[in-house]
C-alpha positions in Angstrom: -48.0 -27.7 -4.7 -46.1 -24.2 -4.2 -43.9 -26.3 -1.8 -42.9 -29.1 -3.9 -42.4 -26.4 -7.1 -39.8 -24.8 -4.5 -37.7 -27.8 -3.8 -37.8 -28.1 -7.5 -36.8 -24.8 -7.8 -33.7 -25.2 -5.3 -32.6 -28.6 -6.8 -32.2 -27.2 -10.5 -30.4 -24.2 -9.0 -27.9 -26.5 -7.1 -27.3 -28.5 -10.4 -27.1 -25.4 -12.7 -23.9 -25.6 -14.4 -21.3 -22.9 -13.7 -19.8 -20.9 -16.4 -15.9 -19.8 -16.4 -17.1 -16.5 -17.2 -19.0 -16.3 -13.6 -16.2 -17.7 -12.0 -14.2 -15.0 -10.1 -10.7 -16.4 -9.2 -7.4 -14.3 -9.3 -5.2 -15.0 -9.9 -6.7 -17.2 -13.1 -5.2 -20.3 -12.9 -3.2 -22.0 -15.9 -5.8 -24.6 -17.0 -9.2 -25.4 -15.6 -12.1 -27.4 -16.9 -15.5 -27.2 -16.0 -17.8 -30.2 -15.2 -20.9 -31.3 -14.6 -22.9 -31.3 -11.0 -21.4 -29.7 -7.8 -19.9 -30.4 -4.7 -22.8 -29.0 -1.8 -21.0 -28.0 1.1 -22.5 -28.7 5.0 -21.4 -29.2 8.2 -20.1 -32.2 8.6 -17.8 -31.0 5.7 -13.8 -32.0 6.8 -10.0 -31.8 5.8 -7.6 -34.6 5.6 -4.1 -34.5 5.1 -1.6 -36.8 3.7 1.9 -37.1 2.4 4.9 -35.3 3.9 4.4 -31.7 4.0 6.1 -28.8 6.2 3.8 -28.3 9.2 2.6 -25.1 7.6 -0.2 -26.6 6.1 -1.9 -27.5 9.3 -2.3 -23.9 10.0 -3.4 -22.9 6.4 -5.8 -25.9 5.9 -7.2 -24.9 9.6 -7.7 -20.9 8.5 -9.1 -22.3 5.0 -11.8 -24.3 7.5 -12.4 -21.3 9.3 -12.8 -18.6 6.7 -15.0 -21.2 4.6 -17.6 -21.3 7.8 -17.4 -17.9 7.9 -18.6 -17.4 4.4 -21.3 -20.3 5.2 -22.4 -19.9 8.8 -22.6 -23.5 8.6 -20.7 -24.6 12.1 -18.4 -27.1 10.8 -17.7 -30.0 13.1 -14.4 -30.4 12.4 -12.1 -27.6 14.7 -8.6 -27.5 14.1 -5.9 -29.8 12.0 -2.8 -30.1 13.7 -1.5 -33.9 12.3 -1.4 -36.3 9.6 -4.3 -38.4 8.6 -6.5 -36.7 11.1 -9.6 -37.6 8.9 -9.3 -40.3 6.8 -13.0 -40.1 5.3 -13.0 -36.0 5.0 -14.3 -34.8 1.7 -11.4 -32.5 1.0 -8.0 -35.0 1.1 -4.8 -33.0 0.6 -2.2 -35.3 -0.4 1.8 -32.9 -0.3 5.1 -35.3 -1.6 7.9 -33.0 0.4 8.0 -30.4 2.7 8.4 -26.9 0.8 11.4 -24.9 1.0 10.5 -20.9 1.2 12.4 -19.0 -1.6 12.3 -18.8 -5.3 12.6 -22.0 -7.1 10.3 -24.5 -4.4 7.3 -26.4 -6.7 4.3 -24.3 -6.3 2.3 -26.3 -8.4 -1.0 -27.7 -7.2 -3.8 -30.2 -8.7 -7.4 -29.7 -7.8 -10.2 -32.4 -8.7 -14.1 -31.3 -7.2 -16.4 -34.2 -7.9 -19.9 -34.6 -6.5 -18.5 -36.2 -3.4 -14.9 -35.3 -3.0 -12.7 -32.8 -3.3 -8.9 -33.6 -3.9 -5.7 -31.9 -3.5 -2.4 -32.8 -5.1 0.8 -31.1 -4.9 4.5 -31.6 -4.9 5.0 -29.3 -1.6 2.7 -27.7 0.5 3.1 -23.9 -0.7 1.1 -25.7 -4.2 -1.2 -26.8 -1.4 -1.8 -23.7 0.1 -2.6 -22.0 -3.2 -4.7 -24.5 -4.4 -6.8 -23.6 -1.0 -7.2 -20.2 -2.0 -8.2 -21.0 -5.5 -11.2 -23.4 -3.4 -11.9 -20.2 -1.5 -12.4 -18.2 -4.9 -14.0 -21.2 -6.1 -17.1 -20.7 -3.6 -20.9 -20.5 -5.5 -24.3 -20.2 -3.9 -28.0 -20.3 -4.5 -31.4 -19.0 -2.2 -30.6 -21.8 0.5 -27.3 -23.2 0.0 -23.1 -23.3 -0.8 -21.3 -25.3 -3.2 -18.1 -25.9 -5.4 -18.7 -26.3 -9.1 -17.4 -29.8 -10.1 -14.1 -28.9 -11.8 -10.5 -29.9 -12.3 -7.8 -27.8 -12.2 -3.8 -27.3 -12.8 -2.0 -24.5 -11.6 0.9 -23.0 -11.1 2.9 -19.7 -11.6 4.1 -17.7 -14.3 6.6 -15.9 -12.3 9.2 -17.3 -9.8 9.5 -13.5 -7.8 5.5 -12.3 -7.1 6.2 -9.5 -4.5 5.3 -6.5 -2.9 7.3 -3.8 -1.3 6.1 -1.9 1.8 7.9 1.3 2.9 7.9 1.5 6.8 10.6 4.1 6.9 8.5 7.2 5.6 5.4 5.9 7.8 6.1 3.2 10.2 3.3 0.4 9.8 2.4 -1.2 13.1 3.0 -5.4 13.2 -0.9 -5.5 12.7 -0.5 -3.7 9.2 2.6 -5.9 8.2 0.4 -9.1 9.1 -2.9 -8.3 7.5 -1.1 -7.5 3.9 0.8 -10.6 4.3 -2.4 -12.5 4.9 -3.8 -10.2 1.6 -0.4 -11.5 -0.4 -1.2 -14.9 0.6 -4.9 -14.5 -1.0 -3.7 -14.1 -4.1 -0.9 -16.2 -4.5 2.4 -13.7 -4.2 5.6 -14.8 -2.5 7.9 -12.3 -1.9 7.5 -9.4 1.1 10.1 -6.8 0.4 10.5 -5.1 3.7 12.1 -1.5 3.2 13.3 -0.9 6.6 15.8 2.0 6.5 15.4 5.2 4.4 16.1 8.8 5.7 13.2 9.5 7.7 13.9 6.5 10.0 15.7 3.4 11.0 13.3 0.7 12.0 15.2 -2.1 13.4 16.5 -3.2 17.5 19.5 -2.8 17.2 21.6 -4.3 20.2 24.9 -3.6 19.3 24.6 -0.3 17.9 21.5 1.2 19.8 22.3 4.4 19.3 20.3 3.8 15.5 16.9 3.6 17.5 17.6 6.0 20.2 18.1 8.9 17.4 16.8 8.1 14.5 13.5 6.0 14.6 11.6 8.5 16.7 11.0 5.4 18.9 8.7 3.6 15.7 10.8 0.3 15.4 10.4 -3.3 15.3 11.8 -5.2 17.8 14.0 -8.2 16.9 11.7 -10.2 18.2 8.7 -8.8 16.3 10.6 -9.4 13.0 11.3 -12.7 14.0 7.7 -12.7 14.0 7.2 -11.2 10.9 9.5 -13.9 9.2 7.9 -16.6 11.1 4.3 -15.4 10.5 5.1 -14.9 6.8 6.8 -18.5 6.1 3.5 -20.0 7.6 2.1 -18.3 4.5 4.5 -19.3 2.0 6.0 -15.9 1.8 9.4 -15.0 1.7 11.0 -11.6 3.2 13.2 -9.6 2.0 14.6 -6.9 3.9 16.2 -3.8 2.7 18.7 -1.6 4.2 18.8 1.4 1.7 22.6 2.8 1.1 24.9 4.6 0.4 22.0 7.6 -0.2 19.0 7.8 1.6 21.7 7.6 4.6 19.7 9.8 6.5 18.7 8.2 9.5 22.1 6.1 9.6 24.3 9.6 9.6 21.6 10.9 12.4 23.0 8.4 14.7 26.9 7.8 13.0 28.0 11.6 11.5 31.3 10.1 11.5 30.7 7.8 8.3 28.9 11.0 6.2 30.6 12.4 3.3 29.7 15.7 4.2 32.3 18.6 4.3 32.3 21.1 7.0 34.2 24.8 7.0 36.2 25.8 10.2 38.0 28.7 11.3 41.5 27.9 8.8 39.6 26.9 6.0 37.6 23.5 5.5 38.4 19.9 6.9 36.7 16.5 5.3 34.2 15.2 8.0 36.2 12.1 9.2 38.9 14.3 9.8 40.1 13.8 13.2 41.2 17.8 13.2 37.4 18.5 14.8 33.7 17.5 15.3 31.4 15.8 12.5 29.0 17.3 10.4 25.4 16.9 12.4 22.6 15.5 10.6 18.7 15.2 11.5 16.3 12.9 10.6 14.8 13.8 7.2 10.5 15.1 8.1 10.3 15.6 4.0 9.4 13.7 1.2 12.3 13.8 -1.7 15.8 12.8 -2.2 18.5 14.0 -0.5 22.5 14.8 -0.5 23.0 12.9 2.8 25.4 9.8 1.7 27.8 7.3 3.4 31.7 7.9 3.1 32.7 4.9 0.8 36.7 5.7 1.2 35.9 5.8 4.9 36.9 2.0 6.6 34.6 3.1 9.4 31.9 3.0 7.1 32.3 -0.8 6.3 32.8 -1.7 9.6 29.6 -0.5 10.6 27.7 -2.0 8.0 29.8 -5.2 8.5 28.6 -4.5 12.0 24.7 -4.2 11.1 24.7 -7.3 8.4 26.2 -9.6 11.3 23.1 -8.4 13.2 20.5 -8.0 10.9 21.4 -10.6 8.3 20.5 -13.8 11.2 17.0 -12.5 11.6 16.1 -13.4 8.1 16.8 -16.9 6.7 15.9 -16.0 3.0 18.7 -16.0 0.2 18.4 -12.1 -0.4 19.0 -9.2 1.1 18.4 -5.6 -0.9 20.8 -2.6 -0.3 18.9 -0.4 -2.1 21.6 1.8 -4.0 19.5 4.4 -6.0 19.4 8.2 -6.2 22.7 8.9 -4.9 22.7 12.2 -6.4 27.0 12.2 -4.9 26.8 16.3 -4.3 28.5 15.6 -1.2 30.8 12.9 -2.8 31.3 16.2 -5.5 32.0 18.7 -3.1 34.7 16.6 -0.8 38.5 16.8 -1.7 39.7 13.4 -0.4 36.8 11.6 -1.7 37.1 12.8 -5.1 41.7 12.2 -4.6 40.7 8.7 -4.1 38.1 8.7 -6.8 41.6 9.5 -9.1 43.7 7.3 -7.2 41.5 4.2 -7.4 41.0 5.5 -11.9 37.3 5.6 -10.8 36.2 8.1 -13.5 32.2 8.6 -12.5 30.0 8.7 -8.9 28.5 5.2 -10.2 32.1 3.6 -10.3 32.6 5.0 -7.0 29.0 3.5 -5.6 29.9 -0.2 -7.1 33.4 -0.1 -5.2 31.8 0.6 -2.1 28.7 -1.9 -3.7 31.6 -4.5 -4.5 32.7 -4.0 -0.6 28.8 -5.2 0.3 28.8 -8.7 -1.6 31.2 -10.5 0.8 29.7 -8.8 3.9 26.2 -10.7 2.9 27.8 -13.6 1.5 29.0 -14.4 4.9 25.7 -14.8 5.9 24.6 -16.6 2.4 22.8 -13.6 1.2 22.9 -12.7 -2.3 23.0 -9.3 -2.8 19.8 -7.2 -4.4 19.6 -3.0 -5.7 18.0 -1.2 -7.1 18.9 -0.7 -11.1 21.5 1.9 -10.3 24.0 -0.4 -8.9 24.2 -1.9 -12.4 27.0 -0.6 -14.1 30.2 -2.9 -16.1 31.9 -4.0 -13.1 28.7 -5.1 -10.8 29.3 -8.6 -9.7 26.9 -10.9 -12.0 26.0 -12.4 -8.7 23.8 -9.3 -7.8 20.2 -8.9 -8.6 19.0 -5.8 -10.6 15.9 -4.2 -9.7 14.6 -2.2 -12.4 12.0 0.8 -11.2 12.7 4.3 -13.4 10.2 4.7 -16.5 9.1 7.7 -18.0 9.4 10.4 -15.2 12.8 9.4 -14.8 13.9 9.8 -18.6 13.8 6.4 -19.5 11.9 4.1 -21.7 9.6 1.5 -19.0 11.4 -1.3 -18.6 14.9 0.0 -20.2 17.3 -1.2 -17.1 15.3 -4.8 -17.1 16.0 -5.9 -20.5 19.2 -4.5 -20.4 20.0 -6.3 -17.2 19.1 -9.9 -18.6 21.2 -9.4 -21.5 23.6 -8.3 -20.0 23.8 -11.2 -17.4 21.8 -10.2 -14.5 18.7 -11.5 -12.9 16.2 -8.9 -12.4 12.8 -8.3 -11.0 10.5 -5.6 -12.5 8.7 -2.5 -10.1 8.5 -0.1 -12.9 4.7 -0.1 -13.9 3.3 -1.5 -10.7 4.4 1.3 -8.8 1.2 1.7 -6.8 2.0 4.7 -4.9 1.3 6.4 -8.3 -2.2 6.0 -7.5 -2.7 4.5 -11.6 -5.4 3.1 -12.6 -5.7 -0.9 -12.1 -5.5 -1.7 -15.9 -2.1 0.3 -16.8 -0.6 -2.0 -14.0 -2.6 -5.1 -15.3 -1.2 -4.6 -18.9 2.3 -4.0 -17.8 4.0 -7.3 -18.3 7.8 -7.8 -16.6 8.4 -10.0 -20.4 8.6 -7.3 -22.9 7.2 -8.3 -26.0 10.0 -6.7 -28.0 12.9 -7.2 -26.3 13.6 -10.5 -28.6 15.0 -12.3 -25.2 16.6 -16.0 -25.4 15.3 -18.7 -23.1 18.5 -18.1 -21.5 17.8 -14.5 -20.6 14.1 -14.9 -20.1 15.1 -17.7 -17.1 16.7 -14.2 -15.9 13.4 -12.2 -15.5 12.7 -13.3 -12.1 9.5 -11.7 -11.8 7.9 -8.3 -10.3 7.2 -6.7 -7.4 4.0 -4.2 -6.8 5.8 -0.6 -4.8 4.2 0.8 -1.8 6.5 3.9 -0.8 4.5 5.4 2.1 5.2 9.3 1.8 1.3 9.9 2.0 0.2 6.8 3.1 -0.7 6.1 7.2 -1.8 3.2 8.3 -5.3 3.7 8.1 -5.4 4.8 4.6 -2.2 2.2 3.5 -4.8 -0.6 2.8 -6.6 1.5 0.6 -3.8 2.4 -1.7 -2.1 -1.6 -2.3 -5.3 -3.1 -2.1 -7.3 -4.0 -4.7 -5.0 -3.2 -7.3 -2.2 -5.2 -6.3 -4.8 -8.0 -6.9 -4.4 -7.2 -10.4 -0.5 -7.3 -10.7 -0.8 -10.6 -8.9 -2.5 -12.1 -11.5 -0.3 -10.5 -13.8 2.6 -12.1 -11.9 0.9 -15.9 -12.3 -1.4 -16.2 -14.6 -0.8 -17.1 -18.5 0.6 -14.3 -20.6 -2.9 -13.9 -22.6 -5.0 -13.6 -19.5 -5.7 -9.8 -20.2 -9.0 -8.9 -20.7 -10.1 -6.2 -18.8 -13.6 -6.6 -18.4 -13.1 -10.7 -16.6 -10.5 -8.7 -14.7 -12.3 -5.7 -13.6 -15.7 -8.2 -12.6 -13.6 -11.0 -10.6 -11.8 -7.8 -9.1 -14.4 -6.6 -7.5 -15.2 -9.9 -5.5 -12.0 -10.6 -4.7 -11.7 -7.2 -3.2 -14.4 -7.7 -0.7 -12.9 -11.1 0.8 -9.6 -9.6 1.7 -12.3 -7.7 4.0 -12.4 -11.3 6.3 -8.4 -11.5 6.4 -8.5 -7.7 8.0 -7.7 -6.0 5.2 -9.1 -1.8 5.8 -9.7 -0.2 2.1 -13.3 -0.6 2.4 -14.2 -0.3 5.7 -11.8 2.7 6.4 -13.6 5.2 4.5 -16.1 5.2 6.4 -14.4 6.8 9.3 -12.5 8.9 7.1 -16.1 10.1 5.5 -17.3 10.8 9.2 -14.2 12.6 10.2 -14.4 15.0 7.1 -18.3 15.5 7.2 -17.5 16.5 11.3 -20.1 13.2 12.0 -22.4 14.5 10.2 -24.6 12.4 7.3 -21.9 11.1 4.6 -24.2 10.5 1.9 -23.1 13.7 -0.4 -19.8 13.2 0.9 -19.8 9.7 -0.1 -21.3 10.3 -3.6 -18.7 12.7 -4.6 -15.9 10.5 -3.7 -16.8 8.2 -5.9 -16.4 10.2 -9.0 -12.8 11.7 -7.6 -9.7 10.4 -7.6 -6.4 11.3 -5.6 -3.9 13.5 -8.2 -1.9 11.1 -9.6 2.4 10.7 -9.6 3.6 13.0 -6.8 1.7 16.0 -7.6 0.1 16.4 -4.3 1.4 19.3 -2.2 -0.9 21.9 -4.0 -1.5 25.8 -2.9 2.0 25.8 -0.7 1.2 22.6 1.4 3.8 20.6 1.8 3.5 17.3 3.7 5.7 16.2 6.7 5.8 12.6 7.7 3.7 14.1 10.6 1.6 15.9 8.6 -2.2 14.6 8.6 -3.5 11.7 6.3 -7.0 12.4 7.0 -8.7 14.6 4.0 -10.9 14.2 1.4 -7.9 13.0 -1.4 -7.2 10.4 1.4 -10.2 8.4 1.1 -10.7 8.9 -2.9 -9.0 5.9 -4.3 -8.0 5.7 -8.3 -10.6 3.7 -10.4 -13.2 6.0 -8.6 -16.4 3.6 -9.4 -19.2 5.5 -10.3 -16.9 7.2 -13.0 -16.3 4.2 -14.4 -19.8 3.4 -14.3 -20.6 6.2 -16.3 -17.7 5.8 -18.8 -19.5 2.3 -19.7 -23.3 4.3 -19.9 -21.8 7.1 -21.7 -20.2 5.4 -24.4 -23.3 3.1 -24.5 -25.2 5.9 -24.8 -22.9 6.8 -27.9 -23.3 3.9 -29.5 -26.8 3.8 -29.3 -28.9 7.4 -28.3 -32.3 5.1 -27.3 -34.5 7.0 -24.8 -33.1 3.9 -21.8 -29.5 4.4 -22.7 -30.1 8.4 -22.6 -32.3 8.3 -19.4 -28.9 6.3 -17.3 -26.7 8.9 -18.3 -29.1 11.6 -17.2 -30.0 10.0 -13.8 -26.0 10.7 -12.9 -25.9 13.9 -14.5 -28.7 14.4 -12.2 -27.6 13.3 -8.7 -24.3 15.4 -9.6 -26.5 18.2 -10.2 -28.2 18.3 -6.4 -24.7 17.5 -4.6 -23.8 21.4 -5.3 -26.5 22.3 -3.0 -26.0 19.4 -0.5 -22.4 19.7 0.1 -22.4 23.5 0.5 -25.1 22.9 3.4 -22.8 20.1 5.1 -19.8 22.4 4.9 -22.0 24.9 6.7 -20.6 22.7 9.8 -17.6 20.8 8.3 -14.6 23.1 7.6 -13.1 19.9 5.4 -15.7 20.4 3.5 -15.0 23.7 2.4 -11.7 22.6 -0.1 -14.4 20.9 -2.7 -17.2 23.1 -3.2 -15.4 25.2 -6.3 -15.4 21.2 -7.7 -18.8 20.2 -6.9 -20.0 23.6 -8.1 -17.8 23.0 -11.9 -19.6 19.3 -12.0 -22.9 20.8 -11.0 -22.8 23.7 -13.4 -21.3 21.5 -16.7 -23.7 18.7 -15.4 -26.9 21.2 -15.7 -25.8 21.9 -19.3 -25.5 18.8 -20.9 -28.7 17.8 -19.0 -30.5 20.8 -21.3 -28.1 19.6 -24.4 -29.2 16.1 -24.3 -32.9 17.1 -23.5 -32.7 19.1 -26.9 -32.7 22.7 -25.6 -30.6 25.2 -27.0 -27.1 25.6 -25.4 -24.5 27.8 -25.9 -21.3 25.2 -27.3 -18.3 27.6 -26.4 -20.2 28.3 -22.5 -20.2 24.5 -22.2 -17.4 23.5 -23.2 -15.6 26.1 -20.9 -17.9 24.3 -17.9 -16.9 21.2 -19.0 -12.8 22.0 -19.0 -13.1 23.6 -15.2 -13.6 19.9 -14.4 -10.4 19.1 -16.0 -8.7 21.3 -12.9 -6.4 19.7 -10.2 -6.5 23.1 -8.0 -8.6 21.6 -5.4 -8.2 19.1 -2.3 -5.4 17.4 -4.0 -8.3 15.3 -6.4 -9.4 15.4 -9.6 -12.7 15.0 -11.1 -12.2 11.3 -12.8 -15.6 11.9 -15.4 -14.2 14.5 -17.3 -13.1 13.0 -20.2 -16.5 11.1 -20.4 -18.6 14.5 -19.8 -16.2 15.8 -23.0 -17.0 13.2 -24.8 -21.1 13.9 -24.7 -20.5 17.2 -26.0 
């Protein structure tokens, strides 16, 4: 009897009808119905594919296969797909019209039917395939025994044309191994576009053959050979990703001057007064590579021909490695101090009627367009390049917001109406270390901004901004991943998709798959917990972690520290992430608390207060061996100390209001470890 009630009991759980709500897919798709039954998965499960796609999908369909058994343990029969109509009776038939061309305007479309005992795939090319395989992946449900797809139908395809991310190799150069895994991550979740920022003034990262000298003295031997990039570009279009690379000039010419002081702007004094530095009358102004984070006077020479032929130079060399449309010069925060302070510069400044710095960078900006055309590039800055006589052909790409003095967004809506396309970064700027929902709410279609549909074709899209000033390769994963989930979906999904509850839920299992493509944010802190602890337990460690977070803009550099790009990556603010999740946790308990003071809403809040409590004592005894420690005890002793309080006030004992709230501010400090406590405002809010 108990075994037939179990097989029962399995059946109605394989038949239970799913709920959108417990779906957890990101990005959401466009439109998706649920139906009745399920498709059970099992070993004998197989792809076919038909149509005429690029050769790409082979690969993707095959990894699909594979991360699917992983997920299962089921031992599919079926190995790998390398050809058409390999299986004409598999359960999953992907059917592709065309082969799909990687850039901006390819069909990404895709149409996905699960029945009871199919599963088929319809799209124009096979980058809609490849997304409609991830969405499968997302799709995923179990029970006690078993896997299965929820019978469904779906249609999907992007908001956005432009869904990218930009990783800074310059400031920290990020092995091949790191460039693939986040390219596999990008894939996930359905973004297009790598942005490769390859040159800043800390180091040039490319094999150069013709001018070598650019590796030899300014990339501290960290580069990537040619071949590795071909790589990159190869390993990336399999993946339906497009790379952009950027060279960053005429600022940020650090690393370029390091190796050609010819093509500087700087002035130098000699005995008899003071020569400009392409002067033949004597040697060049030396440079160095840049070891700080910051922005710099070193700039190119743009009345200097020696300065285009170099660049004409590197674009005949650089430009053939990557077959994309678009190649990004950077062109922001020339602060032109050396342009100020050099005679001949500013005599051809009044020869040429350039009145400002900014006419002066789009001459030598206008000198770029051709240089790139050559190779059919189209030429991409950032927004300073825009100015009245910036070629319409250029793409603007708008990234100042408030810390810069301007309103988010400013440069993007004045780009599209004034001509331009343009991609948005400002508000998904994830080196800010922001939480996940002010990059979720940030939309790249301002809602007042009263566009036409002419000028809204011109928003292109956004781009998620990893600059790497305090971010190594062990602790990079951690600060794109999971939130660039987030501006993923922001990137694709409807305009009204914006709750932040679904979000914050589908999130957090999303999150944990990018764990089987390689991705280290999880995993990662571990060994930074073990490092910091000096191998000893973690547990305390680990507990106050999760109620800090990392200080937030470019704060960090507290109590005379500053960081070199050498400098170590290894502390306690390191493996604190933003979105710290037990002190979002206890945000949710506390306000529930508020809403309703019952003795089980009380007795949650209490239970953390508590553990917060006993971490004083425990992390004073581990930093009796662990020196790392030693930076956090005046904040686990402010937590403790406001924690005992409101403990007594919440209990009903007598407590002094001005002595607690004085506790409860000393958690509000960001003196200590470069983190801050992240429950602060919710401890104010209980008192």
């Amino acid at each position: 009897m108990k075994y037939i009630f179990a097989l029962l009991f399995v059946g109605v759980m394989v038949t239970a009808q799913v709920k959108k709500e417990e779906l957890n897919v990101m990005p959401w798709p466009q439109n998706i119905s649920l139906n009745e039954g399920n498709f059970s998965l099992n070993k004998d499960f197989k792809i076919n594919i038909t149509g005429a796609p690029n050769s790409r999908v082979y690969g993707a369909a095959t990894r699909f296969l594979r991360r699917l058994d992983g997920r299962t343990g089921l031992f599919f029969t079926q190995g790998f797909i390398t050809k058409l109509n390999q299986e004409p009776t598999a359960q999953l038939q992907i059917n592709c019209t065309k082969s799909g061309k990687i850039g901006l305007y390819e069909d990404e479309s895709y149409h996905l039917d699960i029945e009871s005992d199919k599963i088929t795939i319809n799209a124009t090319s096979d980058l809609g395939a490849i997304h409609a395989l991830e969405t499968l992946l997302q799709l995923m449900q179990n029970n006690a025994t078993s896997f299965y797809f929820p019978n469904s139908t779906i249609s999907d395809f992007p908001r956005f044309a432009w869904r990218g991310l930009m990783l800074d190799v310059s400031r920290h150069f990020q092995p091949i191994d790191v460039v693939k895994r986040n390219i596999d991550a990008m894939a996930a979740v359905k973004m297009n576009v790598f942005h490769w920022h390859l040159v800043d003034d800390q180091g040039w990262r490319i094999e150069m053959k013709k001018h070598p000298k650019l590796t030899e003295v300014a990339s501290d031997g960290l580069f990537y050979t040619q071949e590795e990039i071909k790589g990159i570009v190869k390993y990336a279009d399999e993946r339906g990703i497009l790379v952009v690379p950027e060279i960053d000039v005429p600022g940020h010419g650090t690393a370029i001057l390091t190796a050609y002081p010819e093509v500087g702007s700087k002035v130098i004094s000699i005995a008899g007064g003071t020569v400009e530095k392409n002067a033949q009358a004597s040697g060049f102004q030396t440079y160095t590579l840049e070891r700080n984070a910051g922005i710099f006077s070193p700039t190119l020479d743009p009345t200097n021909p020696k300065t285009y032929q170099l660049l004409s130079e590197i674009f005949d060399e650089v430009c053939p490695l990557f077959p994309g449309d678009y190649f990004h010069i950077g062109g922001d925060e020339n602060e032109g101090k050396d342009w100020d302070a050099n005679a001949k510069i500013q005599a051809f400044k009044k020869k040429n009627k350039l009145e400002t710095n900014h006419d002066l960078q789009t001459y030598f900006t206008m000198k770029l367009v051709p240089m790139l055309k050559k190779h059919g590039k189209q030429l991409m800055g950032w927004e300073e390049i825009m100015t009245k006589d910036m070629s319409k052909d250029a793409i603007i790409h708008s990234w100042r917001g408030a810390h810069e003095g301007m309103q988010p967004g400013e440069s993007l809506v004045k780009a599209a109406k004034n001509g331009y396309k343009t991609v948005l970064s400002n508000g998904f700027y994830i080196d800010l270390l922001l939480s996940v929902d002010t990059h979720y709410l940030n939309d790249p279609m301002p809602k007042n901004a009263n566009f036409s549909d002419v000028e809204k074709a011109r928003i292109l899209g956004g781009e998620a901004t990893m600059w790497t000033e305090l971010a190594s390769p062990a602790t990079i994963d951690s600060r794109i991943w999971p939130r660039t989930i987030a501006i993923a979906e922001r990137l694709w999904s409807a305009e009204d998709i914006t709750d932040l509850e679904s979000m914050h839920k589908r999130l957090a299992k999303v999150s944990v798959q990018l764990e089987e493509l390689g991705i280290t944010h999880l995993k990662n802190k571990e060994v930074l917990l073990r490092n910091i602890s000096n191998n000893q337990n973690v547990e305390a460690l680990r507990a106050f972690s999760n109620v800090c977070e990392p200080l937030k803009g470019y704060t960090r550099n507290k109590g005379g520290t500053e960081y070199q790009m050498y400098s170590p990556l290894t502390l306690f603010a390191d493996l604190c992430v933003p979105d710290a999740p037990d002190a979002m946790a206890f945000a949710k308990v506390v306000d529930a608390y508020l809403l309703k003071k019952d003795k089980d809403n009380k007795a949650i809040v209490i239970g953390f207060l508590n553990k917060w409590i006993v971490l004083n004592n425990q992390l004073n005894n581990l930093a009796a061996n662990a020196p790392l420690v030693q930076p956090l005890l005046p904040l686990v002793q402010n937590l403790s100390d406001a924690s005992k309080q409101i403990v007594l006030l919440l209990d009903g004992k007598k407590v002094d209001g001005k002595s607690l709230l004085e506790l409860v501010e000393k958690c509000n400090t960001k003196e200590h470890a470069d983190v801050e406590l992240a429950v602060y405002s919710s401890l104010k809010k209980l008192i």
